[in-house]
C-alpha positions, -999 to +999 in steps of 0.1 A: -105-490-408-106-527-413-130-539-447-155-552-421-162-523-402-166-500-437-190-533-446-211-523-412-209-488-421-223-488-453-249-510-439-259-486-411-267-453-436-284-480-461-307-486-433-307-451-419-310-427-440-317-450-475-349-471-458-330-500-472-344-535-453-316-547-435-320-582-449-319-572-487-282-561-479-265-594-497-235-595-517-261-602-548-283-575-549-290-552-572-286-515-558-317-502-584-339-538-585-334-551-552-326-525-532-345-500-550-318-470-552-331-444-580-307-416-595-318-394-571-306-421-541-273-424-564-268-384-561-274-388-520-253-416-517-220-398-531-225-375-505-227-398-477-200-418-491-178-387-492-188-374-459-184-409-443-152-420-459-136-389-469-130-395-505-142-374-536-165-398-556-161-396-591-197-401-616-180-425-635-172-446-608-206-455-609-211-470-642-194-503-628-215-510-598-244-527-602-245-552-572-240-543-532-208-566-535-192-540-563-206-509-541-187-526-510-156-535-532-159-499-549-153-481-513-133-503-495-108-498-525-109-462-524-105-462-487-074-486-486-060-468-516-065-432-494-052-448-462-021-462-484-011-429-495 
C-alpha cells in the first residue's frame, strides 16, 4: 500500500464514519480543535485503524499525535514497518 493510498484511506473513514469535513483534512490541523475528535472519537479510531490497517494500536502511541500530519505519519509508519517484516 503506497503512503498515498493509506493518506486517501484515512481520509475516507474521517469523512465516513467520523463526520469530519473533507476540507478540514490538512497536514495542520489539530485532530481535537480543528477536527473536533474527543476521547471517545480517539477510542473509535483505534478500532478502525486496526481493522483497516491491520496493526494493534498501542494508547501511548497517541500521546505524540496532535496534528493530522503526525496521525498520517503515525500509520503509515506502522504499516511500512508491518509490510517490512
Amino acid at each position: 500500500m503506497t503512503n498515498n493510498e493509506i493518506i486517501e484511506k484515512i481520509n475516507e473513514f474521517l469523512v465516513e464514519e467520523f463526520e469530519v469535513q473533507a476540507e478540514k483534512l490538512v497536514p495542520e490541523a489539530n485532530l481535537k480543535d480543528t477536527l473536533g475528535l474527543d476521547s471517545l472519537d480517539y477510542i473509535d479510531l483505534v478500532v478502525v485503524i486496526e481493522t483497516n490497517f491491520g496493526f494493534k494500536v498501542k494508547p501511548e502511541d497517541f500521546t505524540d499525535i496532535a496534528t493530522f500530519q503526525d496521525f498520517c505519519d503515525y500509520v503509515i509508519s506502522r504499516v511500512n514497518s508491518k509490510e517490512m517484516a
